[in-house]
C-alpha positions as CSV (number, residue, x, y, z in Angstrom):
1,X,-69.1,52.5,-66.7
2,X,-69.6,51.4,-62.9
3,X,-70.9,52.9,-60.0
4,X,-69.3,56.3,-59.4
5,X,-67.1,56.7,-55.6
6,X,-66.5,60.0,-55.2
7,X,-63.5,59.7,-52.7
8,X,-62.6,62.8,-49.9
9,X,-59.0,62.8,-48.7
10,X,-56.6,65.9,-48.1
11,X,-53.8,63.6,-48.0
12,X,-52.8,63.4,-51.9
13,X,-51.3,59.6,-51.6
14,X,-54.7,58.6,-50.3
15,X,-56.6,59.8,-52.6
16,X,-54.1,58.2,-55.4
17,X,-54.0,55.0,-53.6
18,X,-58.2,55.1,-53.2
19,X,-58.6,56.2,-56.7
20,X,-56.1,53.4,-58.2
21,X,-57.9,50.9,-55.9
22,X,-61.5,51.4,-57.1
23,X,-60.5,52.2,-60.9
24,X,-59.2,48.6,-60.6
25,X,-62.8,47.0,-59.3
26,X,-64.2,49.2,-62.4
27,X,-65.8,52.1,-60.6
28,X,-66.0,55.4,-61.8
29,X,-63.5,57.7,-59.2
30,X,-64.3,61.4,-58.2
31,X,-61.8,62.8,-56.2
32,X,-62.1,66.1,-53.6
33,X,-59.5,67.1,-51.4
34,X,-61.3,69.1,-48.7
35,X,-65.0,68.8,-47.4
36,X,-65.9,72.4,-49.0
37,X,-64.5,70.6,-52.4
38,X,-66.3,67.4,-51.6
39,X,-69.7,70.1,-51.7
40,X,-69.2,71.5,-54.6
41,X,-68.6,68.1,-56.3
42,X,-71.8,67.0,-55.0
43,X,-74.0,69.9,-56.2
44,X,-72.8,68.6,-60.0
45,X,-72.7,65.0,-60.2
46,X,-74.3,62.5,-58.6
47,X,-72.5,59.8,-57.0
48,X,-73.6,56.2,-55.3
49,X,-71.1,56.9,-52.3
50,X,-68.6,59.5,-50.5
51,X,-65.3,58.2,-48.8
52,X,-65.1,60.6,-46.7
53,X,-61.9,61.5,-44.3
54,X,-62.8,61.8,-40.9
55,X,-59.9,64.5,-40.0
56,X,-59.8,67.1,-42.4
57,X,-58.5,71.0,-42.0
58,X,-61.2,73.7,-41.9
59,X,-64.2,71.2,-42.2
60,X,-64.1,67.6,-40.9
61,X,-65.9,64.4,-42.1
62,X,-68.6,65.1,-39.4
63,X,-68.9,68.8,-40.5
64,X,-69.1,67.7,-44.1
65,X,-71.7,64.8,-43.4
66,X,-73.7,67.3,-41.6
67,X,-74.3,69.9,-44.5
68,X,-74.5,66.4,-46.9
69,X,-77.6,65.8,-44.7
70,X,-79.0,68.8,-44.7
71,X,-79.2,69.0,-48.7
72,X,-82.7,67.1,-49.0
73,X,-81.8,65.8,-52.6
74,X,-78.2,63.8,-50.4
75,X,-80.1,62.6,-47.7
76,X,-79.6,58.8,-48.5
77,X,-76.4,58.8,-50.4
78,X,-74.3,56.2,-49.1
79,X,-71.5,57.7,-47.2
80,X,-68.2,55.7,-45.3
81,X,-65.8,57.7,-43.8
82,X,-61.7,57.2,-43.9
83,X,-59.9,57.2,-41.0
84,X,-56.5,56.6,-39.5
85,X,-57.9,56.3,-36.1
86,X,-58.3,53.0,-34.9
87,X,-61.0,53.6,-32.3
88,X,-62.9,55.4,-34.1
89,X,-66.5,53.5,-35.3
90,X,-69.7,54.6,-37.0
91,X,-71.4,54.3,-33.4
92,X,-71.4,57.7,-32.1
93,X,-72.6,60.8,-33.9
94,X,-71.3,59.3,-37.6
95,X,-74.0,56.5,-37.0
96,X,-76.6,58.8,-35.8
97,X,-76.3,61.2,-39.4
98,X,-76.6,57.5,-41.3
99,X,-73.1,57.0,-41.9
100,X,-72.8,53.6,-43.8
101,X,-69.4,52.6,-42.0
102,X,-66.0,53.2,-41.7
103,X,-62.3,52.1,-42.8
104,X,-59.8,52.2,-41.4
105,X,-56.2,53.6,-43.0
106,X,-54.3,52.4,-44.3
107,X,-56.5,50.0,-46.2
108,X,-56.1,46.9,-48.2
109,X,-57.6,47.8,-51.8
110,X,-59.3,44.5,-51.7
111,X,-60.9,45.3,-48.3
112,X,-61.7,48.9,-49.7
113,X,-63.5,47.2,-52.5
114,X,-65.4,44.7,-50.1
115,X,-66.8,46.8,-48.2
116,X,-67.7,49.3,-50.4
117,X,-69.7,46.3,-52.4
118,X,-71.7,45.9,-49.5
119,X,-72.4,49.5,-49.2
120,X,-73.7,50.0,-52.2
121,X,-75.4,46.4,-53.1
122,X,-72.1,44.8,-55.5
């Protein structure tokens, strides 16, 4: 089994798309539609990284990064956020909670995969 991506999208097609893409490079795929979902995922299994959508309803990527760093036992899990806007970077607030990076949608599975392997050391 490979390094497990848990991936956080409340569009369904990106989550599919995400999923199919790392299931391909042999990772193990957790999928969460919302940031409270993405939570509750996180307080059961343990993961190696979090895609995690920047614009979400009710709680955003930020929000959700926030209470990931607050949890003392998720303080270093890698986390990348998804995002369809193209200015935004991992400089600003992202960089400063110890996001990992960003990609940009809509991705290319074997960019996906590339960066993720440098995330996490593949």
């Amino acid at each position: 089994m490979g390094r497990k991506i848990l991936v956080v999208d409340d569009d369904p097609m990106n989550l599919r798309m995400a999923e199919f893409a790392l299931k391909q490079k042999g990772y193990d795929v957790l999928t969460a539609s919302s940031g409270m979902d993405c939570l509750t995922v996180l307080q059961g299994e343990k993961t190696d990284l979090v895609l995690l959508d920047v614009e979400m309803p009710k709680m955003s990527g930020i929000e959700t990064l926030k209470k990931i760093r607050e949890n003392e036992g998720l303080k270093d899990l890698a986390v990348m956020f998804l995002t369809a806007d193209p200015d935004f970077d991992t400089d600003g607030e992202a960089g400063r909670l110890g996001a990992a990076g960003c990609i940009h949608k809509p991705f290319l599975p074997p960019v996906l995969a590339e960066k993720i392997a440098q995330v996490i050391g593949e």
